[in-house]
mmCIF file of the N, C-alpha and C atoms, coordinates in Angstrom:
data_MODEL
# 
_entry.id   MODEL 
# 
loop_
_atom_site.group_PDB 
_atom_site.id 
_atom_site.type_symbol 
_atom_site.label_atom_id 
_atom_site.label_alt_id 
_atom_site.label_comp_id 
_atom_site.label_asym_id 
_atom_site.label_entity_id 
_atom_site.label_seq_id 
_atom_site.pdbx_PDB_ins_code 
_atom_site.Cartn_x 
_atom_site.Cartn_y 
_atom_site.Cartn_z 
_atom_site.occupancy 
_atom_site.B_iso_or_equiv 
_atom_site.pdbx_formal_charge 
_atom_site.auth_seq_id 
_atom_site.auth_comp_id 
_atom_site.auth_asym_id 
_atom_site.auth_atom_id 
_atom_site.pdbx_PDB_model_num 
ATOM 1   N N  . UNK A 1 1  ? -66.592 107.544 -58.955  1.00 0.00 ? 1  UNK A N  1 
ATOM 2   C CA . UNK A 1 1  ? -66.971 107.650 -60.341  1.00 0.00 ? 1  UNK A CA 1 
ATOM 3   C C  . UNK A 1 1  ? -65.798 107.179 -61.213  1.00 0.00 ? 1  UNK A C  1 
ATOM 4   N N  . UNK A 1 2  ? -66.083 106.368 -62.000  1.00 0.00 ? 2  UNK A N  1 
ATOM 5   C CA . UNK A 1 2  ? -65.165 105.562 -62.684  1.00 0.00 ? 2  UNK A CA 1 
ATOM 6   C C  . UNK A 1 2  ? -64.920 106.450 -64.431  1.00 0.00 ? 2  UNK A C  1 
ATOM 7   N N  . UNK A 1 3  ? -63.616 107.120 -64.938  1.00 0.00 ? 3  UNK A N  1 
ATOM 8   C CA . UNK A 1 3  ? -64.403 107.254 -65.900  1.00 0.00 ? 3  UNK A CA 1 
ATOM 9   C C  . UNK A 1 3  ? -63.779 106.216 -66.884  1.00 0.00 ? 3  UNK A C  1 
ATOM 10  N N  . UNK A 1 4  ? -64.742 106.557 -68.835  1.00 0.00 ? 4  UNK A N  1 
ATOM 11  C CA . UNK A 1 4  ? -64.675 105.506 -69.717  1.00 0.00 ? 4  UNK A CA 1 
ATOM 12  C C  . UNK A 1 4  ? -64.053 105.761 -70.579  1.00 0.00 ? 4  UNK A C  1 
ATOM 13  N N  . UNK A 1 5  ? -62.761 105.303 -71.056  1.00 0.00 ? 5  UNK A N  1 
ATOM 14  C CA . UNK A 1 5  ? -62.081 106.122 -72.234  1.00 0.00 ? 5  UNK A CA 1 
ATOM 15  C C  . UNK A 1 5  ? -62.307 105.326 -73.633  1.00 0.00 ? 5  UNK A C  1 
ATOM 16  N N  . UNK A 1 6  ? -63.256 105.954 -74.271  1.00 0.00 ? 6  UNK A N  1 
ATOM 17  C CA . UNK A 1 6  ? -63.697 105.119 -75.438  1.00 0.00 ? 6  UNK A CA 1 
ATOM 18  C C  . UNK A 1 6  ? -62.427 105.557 -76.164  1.00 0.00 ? 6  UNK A C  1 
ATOM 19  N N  . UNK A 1 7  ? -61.981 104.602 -77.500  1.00 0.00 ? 7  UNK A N  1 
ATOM 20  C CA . UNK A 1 7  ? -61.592 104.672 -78.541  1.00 0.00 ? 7  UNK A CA 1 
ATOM 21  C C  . UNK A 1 7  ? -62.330 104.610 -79.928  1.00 0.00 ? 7  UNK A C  1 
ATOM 22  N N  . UNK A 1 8  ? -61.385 104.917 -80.976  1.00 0.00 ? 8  UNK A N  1 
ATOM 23  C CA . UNK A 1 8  ? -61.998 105.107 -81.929  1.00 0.00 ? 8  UNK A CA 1 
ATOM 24  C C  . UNK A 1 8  ? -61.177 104.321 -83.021  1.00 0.00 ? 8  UNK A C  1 
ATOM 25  N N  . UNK A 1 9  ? -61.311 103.491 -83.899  1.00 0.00 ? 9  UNK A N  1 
ATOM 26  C CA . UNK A 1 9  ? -60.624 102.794 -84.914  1.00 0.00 ? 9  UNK A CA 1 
ATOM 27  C C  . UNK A 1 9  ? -61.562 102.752 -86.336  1.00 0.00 ? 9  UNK A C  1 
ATOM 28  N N  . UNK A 1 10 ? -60.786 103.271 -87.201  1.00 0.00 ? 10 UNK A N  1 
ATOM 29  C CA . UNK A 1 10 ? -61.082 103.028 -88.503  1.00 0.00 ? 10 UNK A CA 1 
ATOM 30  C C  . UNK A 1 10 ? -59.925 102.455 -89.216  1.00 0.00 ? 10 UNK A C  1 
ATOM 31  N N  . UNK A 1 11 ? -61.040 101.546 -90.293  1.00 0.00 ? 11 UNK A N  1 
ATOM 32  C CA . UNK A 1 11 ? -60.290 100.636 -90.765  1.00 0.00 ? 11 UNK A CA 1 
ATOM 33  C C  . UNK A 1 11 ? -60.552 101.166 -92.381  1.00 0.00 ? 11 UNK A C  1 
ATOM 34  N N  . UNK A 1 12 ? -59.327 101.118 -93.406  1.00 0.00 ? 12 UNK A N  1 
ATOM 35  C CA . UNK A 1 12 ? -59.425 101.307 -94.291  1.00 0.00 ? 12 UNK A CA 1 
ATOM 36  C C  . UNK A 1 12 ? -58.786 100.837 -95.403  1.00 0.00 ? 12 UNK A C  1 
ATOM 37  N N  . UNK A 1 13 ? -59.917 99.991  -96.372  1.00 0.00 ? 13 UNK A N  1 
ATOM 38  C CA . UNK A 1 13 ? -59.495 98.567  -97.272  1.00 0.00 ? 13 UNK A CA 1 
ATOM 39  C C  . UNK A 1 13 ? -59.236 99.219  -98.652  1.00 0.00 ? 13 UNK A C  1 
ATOM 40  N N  . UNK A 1 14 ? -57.826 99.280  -98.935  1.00 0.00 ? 14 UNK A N  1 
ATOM 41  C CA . UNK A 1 14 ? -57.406 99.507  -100.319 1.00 0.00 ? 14 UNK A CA 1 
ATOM 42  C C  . UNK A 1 14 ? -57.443 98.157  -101.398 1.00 0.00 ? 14 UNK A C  1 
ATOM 43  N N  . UNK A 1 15 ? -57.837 99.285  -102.251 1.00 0.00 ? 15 UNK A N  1 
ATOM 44  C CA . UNK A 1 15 ? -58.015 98.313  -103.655 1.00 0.00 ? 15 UNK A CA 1 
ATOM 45  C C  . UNK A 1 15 ? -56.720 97.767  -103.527 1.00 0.00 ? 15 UNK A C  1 
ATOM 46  N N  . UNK A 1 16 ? -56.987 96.014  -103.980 1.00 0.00 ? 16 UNK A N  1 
ATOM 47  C CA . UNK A 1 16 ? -55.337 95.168  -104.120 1.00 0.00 ? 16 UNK A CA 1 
ATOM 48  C C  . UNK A 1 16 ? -54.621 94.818  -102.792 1.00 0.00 ? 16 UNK A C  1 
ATOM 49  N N  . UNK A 1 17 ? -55.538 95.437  -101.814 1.00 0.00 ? 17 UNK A N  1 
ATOM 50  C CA . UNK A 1 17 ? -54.860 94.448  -100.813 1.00 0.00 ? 17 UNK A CA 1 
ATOM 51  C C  . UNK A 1 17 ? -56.135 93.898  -100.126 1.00 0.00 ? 17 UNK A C  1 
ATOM 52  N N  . UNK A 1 18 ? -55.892 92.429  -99.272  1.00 0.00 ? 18 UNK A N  1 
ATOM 53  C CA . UNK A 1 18 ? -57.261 91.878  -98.362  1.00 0.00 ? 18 UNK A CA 1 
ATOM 54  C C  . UNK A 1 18 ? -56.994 92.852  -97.232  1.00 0.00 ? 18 UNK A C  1 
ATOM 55  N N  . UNK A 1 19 ? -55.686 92.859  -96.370  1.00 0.00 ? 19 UNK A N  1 
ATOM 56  C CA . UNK A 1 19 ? -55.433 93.811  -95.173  1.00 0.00 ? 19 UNK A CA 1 
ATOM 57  C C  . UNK A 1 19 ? -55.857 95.571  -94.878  1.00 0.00 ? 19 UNK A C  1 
ATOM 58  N N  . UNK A 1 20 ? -56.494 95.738  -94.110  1.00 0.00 ? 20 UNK A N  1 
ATOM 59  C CA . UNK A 1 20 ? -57.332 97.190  -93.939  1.00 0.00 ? 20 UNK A CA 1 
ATOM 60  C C  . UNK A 1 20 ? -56.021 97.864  -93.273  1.00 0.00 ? 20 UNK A C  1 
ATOM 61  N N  . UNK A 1 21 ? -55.855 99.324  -93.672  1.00 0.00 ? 21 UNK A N  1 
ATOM 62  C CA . UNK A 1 21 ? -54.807 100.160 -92.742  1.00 0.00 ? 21 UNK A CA 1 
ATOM 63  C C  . UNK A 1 21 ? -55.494 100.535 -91.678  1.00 0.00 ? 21 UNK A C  1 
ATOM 64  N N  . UNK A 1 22 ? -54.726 100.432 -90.374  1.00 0.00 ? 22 UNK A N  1 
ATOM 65  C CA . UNK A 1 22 ? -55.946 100.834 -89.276  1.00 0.00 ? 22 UNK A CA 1 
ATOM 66  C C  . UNK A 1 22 ? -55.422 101.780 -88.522  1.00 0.00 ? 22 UNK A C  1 
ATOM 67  N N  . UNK A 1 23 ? -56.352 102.806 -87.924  1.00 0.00 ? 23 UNK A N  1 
ATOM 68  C CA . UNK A 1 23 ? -55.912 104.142 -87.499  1.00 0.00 ? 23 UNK A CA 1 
ATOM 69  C C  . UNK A 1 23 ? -56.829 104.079 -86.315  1.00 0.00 ? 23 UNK A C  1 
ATOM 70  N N  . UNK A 1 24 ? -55.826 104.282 -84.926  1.00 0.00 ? 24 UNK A N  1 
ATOM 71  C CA . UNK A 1 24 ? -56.803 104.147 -83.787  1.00 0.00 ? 24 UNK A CA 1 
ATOM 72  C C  . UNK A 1 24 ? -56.214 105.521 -83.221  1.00 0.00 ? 24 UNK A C  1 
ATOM 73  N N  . UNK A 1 25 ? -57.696 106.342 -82.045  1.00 0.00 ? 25 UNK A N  1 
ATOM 74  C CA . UNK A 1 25 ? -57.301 107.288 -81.391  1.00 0.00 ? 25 UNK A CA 1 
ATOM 75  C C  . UNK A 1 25 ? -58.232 108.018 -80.702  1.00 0.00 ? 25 UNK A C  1 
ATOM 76  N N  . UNK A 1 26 ? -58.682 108.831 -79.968  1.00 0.00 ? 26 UNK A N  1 
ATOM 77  C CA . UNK A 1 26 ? -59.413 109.074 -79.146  1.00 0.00 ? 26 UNK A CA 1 
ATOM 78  C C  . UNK A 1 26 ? -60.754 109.827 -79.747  1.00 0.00 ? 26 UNK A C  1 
ATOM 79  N N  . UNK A 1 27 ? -60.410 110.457 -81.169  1.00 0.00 ? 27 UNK A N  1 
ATOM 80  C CA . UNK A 1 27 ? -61.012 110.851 -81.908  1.00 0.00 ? 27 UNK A CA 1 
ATOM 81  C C  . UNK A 1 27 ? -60.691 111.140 -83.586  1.00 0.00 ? 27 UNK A C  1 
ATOM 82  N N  . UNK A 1 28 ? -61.638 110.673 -84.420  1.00 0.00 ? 28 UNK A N  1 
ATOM 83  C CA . UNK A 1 28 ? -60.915 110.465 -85.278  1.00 0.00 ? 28 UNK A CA 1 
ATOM 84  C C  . UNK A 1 28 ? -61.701 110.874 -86.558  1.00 0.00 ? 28 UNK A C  1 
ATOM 85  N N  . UNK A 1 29 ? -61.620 111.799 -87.434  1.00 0.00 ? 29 UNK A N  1 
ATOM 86  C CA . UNK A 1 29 ? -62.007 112.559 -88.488  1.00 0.00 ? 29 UNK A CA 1 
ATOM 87  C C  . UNK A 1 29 ? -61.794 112.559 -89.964  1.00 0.00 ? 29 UNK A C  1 
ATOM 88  N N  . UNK A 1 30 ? -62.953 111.651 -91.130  1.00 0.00 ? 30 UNK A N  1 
ATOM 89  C CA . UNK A 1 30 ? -62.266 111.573 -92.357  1.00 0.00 ? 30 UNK A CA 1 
ATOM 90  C C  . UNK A 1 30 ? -63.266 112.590 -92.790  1.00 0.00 ? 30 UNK A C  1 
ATOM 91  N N  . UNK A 1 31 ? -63.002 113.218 -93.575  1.00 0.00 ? 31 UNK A N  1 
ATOM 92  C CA . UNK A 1 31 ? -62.963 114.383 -94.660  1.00 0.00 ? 31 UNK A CA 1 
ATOM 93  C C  . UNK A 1 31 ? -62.478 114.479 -95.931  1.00 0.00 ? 31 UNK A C  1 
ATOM 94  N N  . UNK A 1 32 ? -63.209 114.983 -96.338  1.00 0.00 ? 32 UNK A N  1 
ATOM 95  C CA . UNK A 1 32 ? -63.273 114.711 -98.113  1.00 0.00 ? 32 UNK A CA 1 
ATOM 96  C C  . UNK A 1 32 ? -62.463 116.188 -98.428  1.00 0.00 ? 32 UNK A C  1 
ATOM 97  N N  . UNK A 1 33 ? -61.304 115.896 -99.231  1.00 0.00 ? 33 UNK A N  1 
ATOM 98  C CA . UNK A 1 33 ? -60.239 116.988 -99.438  1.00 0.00 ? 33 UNK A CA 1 
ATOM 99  C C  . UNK A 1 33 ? -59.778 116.763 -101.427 1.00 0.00 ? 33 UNK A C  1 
ATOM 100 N N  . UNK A 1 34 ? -60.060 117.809 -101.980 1.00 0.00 ? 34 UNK A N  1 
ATOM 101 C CA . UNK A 1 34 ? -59.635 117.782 -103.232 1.00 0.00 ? 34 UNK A CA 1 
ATOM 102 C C  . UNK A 1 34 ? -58.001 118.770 -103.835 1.00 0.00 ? 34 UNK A C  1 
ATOM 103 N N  . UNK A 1 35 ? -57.465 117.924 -104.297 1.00 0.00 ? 35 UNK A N  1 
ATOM 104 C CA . UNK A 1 35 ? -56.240 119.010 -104.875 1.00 0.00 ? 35 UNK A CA 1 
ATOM 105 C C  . UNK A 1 35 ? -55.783 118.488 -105.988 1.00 0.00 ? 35 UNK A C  1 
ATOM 106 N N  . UNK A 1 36 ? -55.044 119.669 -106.305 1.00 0.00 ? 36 UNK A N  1 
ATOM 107 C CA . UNK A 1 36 ? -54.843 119.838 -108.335 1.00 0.00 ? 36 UNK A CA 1 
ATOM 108 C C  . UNK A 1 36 ? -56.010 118.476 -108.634 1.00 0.00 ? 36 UNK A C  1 
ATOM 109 N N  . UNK A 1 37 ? -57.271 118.904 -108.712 1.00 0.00 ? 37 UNK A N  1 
ATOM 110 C CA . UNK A 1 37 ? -58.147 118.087 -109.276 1.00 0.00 ? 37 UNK A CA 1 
ATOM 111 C C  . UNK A 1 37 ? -58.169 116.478 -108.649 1.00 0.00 ? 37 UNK A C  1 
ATOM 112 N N  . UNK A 1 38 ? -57.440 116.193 -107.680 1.00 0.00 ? 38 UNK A N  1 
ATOM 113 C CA . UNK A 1 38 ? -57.423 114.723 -107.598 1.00 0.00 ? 38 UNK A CA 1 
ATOM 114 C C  . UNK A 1 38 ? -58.117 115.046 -106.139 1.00 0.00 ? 38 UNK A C  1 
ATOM 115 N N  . UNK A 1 39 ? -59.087 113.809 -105.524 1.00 0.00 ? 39 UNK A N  1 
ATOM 116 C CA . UNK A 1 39 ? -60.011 113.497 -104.781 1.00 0.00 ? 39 UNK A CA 1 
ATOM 117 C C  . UNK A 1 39 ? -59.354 112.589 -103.673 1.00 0.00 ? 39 UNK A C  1 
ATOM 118 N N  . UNK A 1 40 ? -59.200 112.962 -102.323 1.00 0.00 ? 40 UNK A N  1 
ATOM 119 C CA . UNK A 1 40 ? -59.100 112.585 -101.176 1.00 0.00 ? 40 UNK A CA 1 
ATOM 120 C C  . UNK A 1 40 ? -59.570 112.571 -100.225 1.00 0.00 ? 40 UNK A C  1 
ATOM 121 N N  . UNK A 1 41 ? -58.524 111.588 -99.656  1.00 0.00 ? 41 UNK A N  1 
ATOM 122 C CA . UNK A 1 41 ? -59.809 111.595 -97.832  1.00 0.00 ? 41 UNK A CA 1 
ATOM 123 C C  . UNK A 1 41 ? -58.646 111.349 -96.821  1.00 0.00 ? 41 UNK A C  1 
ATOM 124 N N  . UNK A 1 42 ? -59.152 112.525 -96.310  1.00 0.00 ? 42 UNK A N  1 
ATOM 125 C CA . UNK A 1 42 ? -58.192 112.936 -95.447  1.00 0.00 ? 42 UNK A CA 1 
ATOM 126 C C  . UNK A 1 42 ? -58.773 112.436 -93.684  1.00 0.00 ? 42 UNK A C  1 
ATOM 127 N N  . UNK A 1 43 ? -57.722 111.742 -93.406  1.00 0.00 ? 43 UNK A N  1 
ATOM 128 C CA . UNK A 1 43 ? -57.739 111.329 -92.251  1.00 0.00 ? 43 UNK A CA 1 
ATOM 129 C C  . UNK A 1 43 ? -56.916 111.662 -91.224  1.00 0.00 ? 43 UNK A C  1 
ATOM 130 N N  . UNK A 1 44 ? -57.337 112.343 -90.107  1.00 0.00 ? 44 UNK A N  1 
ATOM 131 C CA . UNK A 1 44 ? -57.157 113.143 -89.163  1.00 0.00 ? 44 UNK A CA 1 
ATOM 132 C C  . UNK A 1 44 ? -57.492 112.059 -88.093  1.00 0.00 ? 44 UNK A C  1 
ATOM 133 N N  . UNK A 1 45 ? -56.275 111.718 -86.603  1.00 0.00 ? 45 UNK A N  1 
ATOM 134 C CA . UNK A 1 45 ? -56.544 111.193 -85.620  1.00 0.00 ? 45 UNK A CA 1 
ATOM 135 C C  . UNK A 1 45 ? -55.848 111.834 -84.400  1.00 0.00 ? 45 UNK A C  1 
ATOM 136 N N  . UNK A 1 46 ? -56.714 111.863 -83.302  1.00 0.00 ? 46 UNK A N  1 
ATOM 137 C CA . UNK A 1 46 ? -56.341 112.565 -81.935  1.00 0.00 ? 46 UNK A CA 1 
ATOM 138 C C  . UNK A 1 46 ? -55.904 111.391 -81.201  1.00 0.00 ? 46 UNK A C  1 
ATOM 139 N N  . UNK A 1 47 ? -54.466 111.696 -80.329  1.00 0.00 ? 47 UNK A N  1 
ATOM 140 C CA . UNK A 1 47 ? -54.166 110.677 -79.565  1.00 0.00 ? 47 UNK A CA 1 
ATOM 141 C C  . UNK A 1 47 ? -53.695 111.102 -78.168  1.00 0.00 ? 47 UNK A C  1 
ATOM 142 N N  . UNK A 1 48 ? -54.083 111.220 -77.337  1.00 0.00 ? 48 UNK A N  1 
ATOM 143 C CA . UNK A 1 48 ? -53.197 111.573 -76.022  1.00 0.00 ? 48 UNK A CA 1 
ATOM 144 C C  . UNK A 1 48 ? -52.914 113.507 -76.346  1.00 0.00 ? 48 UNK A C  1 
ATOM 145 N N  . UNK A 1 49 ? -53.570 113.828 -76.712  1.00 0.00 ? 49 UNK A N  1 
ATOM 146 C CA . UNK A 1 49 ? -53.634 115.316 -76.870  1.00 0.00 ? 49 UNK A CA 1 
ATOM 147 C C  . UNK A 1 49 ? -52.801 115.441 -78.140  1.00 0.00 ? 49 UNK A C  1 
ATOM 148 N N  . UNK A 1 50 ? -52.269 114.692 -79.402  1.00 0.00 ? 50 UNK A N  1 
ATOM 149 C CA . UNK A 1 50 ? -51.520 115.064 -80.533  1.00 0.00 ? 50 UNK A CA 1 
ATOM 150 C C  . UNK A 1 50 ? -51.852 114.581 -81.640  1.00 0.00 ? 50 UNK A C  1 
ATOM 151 N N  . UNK A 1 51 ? -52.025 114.924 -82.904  1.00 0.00 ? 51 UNK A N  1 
ATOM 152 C CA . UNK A 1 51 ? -52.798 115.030 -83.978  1.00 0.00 ? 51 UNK A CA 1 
ATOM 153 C C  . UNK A 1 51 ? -51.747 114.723 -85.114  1.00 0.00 ? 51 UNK A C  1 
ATOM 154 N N  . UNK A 1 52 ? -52.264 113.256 -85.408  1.00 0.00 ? 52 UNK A N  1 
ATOM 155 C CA . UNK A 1 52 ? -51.771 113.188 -86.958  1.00 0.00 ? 52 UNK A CA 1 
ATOM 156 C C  . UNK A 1 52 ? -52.735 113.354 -88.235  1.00 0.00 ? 52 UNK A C  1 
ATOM 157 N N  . UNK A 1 53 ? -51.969 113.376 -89.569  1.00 0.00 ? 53 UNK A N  1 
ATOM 158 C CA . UNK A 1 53 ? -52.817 113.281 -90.695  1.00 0.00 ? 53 UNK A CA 1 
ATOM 159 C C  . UNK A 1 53 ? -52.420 112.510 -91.734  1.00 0.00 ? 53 UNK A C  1 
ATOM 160 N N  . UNK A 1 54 ? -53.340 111.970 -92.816  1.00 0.00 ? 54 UNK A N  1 
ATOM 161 C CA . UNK A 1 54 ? -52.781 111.105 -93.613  1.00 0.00 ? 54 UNK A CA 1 
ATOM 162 C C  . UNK A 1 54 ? -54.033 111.315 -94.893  1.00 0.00 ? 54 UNK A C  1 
ATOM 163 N N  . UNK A 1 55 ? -53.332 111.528 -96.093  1.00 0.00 ? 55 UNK A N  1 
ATOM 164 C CA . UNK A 1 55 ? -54.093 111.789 -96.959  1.00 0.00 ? 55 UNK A CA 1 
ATOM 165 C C  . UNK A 1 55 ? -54.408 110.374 -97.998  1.00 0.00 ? 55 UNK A C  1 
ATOM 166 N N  . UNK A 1 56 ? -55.102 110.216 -97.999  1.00 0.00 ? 56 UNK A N  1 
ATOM 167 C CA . UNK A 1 56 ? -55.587 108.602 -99.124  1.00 0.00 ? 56 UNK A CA 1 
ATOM 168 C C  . UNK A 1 56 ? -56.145 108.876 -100.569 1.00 0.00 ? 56 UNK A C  1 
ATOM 169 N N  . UNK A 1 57 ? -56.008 108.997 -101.350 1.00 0.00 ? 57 UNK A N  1 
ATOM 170 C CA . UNK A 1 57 ? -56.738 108.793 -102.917 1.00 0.00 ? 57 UNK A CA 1 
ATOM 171 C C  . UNK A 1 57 ? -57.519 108.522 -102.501 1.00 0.00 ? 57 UNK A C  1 
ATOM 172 N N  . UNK A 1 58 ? -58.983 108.699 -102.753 1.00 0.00 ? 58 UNK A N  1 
ATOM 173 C CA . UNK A 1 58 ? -60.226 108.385 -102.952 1.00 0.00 ? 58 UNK A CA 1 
ATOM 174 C C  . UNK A 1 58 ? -60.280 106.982 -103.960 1.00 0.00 ? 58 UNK A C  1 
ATOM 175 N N  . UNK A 1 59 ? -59.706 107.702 -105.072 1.00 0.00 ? 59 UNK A N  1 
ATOM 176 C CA . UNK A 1 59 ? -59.989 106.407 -105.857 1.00 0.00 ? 59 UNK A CA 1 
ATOM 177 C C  . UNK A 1 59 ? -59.433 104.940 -105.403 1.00 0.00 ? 59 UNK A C  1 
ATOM 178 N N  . UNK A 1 60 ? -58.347 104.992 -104.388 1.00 0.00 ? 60 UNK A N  1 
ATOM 179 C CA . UNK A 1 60 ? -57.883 103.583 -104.284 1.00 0.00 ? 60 UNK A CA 1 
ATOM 180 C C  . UNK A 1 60 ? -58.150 103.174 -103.042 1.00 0.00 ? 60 UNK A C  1 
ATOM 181 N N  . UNK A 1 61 ? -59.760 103.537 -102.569 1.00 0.00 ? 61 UNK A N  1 
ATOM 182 C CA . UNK A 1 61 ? -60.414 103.087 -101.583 1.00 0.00 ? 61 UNK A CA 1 
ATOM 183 C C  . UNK A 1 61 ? -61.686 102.066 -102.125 1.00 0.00 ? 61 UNK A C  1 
ATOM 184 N N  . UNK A 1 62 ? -61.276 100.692 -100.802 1.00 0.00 ? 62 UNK A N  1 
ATOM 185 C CA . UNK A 1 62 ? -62.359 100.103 -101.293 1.00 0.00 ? 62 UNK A CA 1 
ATOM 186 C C  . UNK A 1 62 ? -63.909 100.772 -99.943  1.00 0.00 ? 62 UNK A C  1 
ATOM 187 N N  . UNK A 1 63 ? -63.477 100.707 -98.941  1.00 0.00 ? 63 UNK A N  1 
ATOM 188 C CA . UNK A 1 63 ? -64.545 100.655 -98.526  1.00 0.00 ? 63 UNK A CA 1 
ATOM 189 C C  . UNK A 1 63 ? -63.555 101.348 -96.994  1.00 0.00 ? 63 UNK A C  1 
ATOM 190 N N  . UNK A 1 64 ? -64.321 102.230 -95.994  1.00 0.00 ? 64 UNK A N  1 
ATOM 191 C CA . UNK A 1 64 ? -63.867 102.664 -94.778  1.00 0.00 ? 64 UNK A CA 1 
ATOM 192 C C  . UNK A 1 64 ? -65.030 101.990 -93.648  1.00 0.00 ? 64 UNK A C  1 
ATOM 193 N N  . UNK A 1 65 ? -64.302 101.753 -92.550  1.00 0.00 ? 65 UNK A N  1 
ATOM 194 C CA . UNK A 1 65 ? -65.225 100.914 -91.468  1.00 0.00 ? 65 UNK A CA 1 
ATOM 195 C C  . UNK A 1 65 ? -65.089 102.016 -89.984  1.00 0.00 ? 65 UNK A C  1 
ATOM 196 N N  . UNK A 1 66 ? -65.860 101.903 -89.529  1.00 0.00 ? 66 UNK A N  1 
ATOM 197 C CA . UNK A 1 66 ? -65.614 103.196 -88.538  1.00 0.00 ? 66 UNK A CA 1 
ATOM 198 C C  . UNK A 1 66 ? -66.139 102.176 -87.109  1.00 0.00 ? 66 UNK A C  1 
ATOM 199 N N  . UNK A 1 67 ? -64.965 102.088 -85.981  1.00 0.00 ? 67 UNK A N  1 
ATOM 200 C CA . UNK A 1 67 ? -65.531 101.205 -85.281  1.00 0.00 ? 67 UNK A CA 1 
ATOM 201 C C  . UNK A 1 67 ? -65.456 101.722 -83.598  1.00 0.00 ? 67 UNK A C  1 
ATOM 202 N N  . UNK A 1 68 ? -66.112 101.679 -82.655  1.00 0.00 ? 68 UNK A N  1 
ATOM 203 C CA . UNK A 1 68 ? -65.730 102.577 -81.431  1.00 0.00 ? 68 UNK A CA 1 
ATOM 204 C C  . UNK A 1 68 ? -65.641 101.134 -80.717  1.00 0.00 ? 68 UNK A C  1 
ATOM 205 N N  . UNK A 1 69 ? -64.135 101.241 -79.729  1.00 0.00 ? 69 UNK A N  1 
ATOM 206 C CA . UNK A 1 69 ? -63.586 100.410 -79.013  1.00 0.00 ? 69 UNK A CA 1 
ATOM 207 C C  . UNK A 1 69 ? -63.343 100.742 -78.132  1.00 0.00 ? 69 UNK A C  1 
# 
């Protein structure tokens, strides 16, 4: 039995740039997070059993791509 280790990559295109920031990892979680009134998206990625996070403005998102590799 062979097994399959999918990945997970999201790509995420800020206003003002053509280049997407890309976040790859075995599992990977955006969530909508608000503080002192300002609107985020919080991105959470699993890698090899360890967990980063990275918080983005909402507003200076153009568009998120969610891709399994």
């Amino acid at each position: 039995m062979q097994l399959i280790n999918k990945s997970i990559e999201v790509q995420v295109f800020l206003k003002g740039s053509k280049q997407a920031v890309i976040y790859k990892g075995d599992r990977i979680d955006v969530l909508d997070f608000e503080m002192n009134r300002i609107k985020y998206k919080q991105i959470r990625y699993f890698r090899n059993g360890l967990s980063k996070s990275e918080l983005v403005e909402e507003e200076s998102i153009n568009k998120i791509v969610k891709l399994e590799i």
